[in-house]
C-alpha positions as CSV (number, residue, x, y, z in Angstrom):
1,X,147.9,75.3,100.7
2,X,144.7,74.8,98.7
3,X,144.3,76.6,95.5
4,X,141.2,78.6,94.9
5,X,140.1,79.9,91.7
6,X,139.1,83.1,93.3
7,X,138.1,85.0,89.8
8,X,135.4,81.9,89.2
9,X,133.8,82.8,92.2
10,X,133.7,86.1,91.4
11,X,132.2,85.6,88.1
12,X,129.6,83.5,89.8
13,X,129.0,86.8,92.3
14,X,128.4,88.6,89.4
15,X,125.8,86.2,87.8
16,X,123.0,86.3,90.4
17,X,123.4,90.0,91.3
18,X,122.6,90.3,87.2
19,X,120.2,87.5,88.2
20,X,118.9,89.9,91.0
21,X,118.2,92.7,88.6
22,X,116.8,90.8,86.4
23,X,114.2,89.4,88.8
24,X,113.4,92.5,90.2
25,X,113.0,93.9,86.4
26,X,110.2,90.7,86.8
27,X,108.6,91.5,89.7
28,X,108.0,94.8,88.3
29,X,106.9,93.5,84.6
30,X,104.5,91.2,86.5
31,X,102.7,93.6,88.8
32,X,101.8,95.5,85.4
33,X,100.4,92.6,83.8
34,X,98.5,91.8,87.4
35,X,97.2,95.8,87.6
36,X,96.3,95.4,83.1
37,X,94.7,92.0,83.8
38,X,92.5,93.6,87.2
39,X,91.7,96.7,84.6
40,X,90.5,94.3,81.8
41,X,88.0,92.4,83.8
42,X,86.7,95.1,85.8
43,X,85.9,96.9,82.3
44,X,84.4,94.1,80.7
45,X,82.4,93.5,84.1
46,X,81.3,97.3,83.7
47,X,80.5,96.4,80.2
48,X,83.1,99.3,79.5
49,X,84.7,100.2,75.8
50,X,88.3,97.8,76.7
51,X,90.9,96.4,74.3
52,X,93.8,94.1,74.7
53,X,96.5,96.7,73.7
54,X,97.5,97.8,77.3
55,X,97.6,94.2,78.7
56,X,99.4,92.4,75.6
57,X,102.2,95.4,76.0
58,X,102.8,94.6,79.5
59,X,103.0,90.6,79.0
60,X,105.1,91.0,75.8
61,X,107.3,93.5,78.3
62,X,107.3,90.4,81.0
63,X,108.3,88.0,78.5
64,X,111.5,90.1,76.9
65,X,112.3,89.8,80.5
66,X,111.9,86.6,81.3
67,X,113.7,85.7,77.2
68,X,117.3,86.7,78.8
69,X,117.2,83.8,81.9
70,X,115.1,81.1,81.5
71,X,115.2,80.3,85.4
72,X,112.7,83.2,86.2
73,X,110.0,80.9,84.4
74,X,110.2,79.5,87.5
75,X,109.7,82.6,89.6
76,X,106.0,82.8,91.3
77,X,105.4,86.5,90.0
78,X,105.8,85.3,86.7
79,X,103.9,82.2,87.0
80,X,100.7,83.6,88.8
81,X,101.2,86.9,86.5
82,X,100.7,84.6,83.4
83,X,97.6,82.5,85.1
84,X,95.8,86.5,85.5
85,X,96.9,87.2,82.3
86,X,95.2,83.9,80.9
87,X,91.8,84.5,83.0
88,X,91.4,88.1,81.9
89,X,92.1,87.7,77.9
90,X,90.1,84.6,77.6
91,X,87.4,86.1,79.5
92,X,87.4,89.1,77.1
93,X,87.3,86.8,74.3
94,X,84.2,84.8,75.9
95,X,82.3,87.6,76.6
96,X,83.0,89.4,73.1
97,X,83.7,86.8,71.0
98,X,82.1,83.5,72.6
99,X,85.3,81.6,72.2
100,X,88.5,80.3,74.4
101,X,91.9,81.0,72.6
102,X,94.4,78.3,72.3
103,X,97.7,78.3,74.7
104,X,99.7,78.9,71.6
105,X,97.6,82.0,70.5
106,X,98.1,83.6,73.8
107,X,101.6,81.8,74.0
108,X,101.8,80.4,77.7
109,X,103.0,77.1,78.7
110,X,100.3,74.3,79.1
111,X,100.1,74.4,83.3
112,X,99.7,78.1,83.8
113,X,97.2,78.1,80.8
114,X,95.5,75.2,82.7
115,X,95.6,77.4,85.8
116,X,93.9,80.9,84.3
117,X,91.6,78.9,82.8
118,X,90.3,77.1,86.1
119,X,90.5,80.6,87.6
120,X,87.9,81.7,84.4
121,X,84.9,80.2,86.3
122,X,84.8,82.7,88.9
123,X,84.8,85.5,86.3
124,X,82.2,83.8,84.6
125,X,80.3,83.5,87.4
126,X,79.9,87.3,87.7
127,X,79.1,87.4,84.6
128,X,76.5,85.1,84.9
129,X,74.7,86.4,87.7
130,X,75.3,89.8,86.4
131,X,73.6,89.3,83.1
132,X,70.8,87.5,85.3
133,X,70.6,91.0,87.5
134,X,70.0,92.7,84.0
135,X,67.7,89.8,83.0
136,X,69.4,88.3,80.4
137,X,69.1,84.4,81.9
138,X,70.2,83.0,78.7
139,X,73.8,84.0,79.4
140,X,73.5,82.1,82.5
141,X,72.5,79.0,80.7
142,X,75.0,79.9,78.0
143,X,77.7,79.7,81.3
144,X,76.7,77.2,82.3
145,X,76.5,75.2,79.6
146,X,80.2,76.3,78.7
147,X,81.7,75.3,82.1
148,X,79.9,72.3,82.8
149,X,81.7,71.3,79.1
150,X,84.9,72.7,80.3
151,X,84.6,71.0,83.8
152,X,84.3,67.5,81.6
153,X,86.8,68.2,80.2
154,X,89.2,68.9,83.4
155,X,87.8,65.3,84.6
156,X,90.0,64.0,81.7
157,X,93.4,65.4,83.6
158,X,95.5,63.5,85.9
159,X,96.8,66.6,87.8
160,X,100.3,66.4,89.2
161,X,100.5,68.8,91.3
162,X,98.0,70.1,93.9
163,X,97.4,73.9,92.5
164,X,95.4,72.2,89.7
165,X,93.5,69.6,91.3
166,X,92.0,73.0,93.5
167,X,91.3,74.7,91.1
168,X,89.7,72.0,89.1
169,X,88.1,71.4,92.0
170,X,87.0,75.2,91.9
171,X,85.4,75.3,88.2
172,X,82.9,72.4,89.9
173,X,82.1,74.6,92.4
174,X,81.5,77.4,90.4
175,X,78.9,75.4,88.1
176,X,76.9,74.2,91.2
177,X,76.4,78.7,91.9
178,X,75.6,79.0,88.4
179,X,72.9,75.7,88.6
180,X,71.4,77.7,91.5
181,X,71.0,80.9,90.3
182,X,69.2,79.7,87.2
183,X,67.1,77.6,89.2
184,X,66.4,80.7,91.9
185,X,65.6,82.3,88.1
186,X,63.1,79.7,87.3
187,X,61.7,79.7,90.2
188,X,60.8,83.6,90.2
């Protein structure tokens, strides 16, 4: 008869249902940091009265989560959680501030930081061409100045994977609309 060590087993059973628990205790974390993220840039594209309290909370709350198994850093709801998370608090801090805080300041690891800040351009886009609505074109220079910059800087990467070659591929894209619209401006 073959021996099995039927109490191991067991043990293991008991590690991913706590597993399970904790990934559904993810899930929800992350879908607050996506809804607080959504909220932030839709204030700052209202030109609204926002702050960072609400959205810091919910990623600090996703993060004590994700501190007690380090296999959900591997779990997509955290990973495109943090990339919204990165697009909306450095797009408050471009828009009120004029700056891009580091990875460590907003302490996300170097691929999903690399990620939300592709996904910036878009954002800054709207901005751009909303400012130009309300005509303030220099804001469009200024975005486009700061992403052409930004998009020399991607040209520098090696991407591994094919997430951030798109979206690198994206923040081009993005400058060419923001070319246009300040040559449709000079035009006019």
């Amino acid at each position: 008869m073959i021996n099995v060590n039927k109490e191991e087993f067991l043990n293991i059973a008991k590690d991913y249902d706590a597993y399970d628990l904790l990934r559904e205790d993810l899930i929800a974390c992350s879908r607050l940091v996506l809804k607080e993220s959504k909220k932030l840039i839709f204030g700052l594209n209202r030109n609204s009265d926002v702050n960072l309290d609400d959205i810091k909370k919910s990623f600090d709350s996703m993060n004590s989560v994700v501190a007690k198994n380090d296999i959900l850093l591997s779990e997509g709801s955290y990973s495109i959680a943090v990339q919204e998370y990165v697009e909306a608090v450095v797009y408050y801090y471009v828009v009120r501030e004029r700056r891009v805080p580091s990875k460590v300041e907003l302490n996300v690891p170097d691929e999903l930081y690399m990620l939300g800040i592709c996904d910036l351009a878009g954002e800054l886009t709207r901005y751009a061409v909303n400012s130009s609505i309300s005509g303030q074109y220099d804001v469009a220079v200024e975005m486009r100045d700061f992403l052409s910059d930004l998009y020399s800087i991607l040209l520098e990467f090696n991407p591994r994977n094919g997430n951030l070659r798109k979206k690198i591929d994206g923040v081009k894209w993005e400058l060419r609309k923001i070319e246009d619209l300040i040559l449709s401006n000079k035009k006019n």
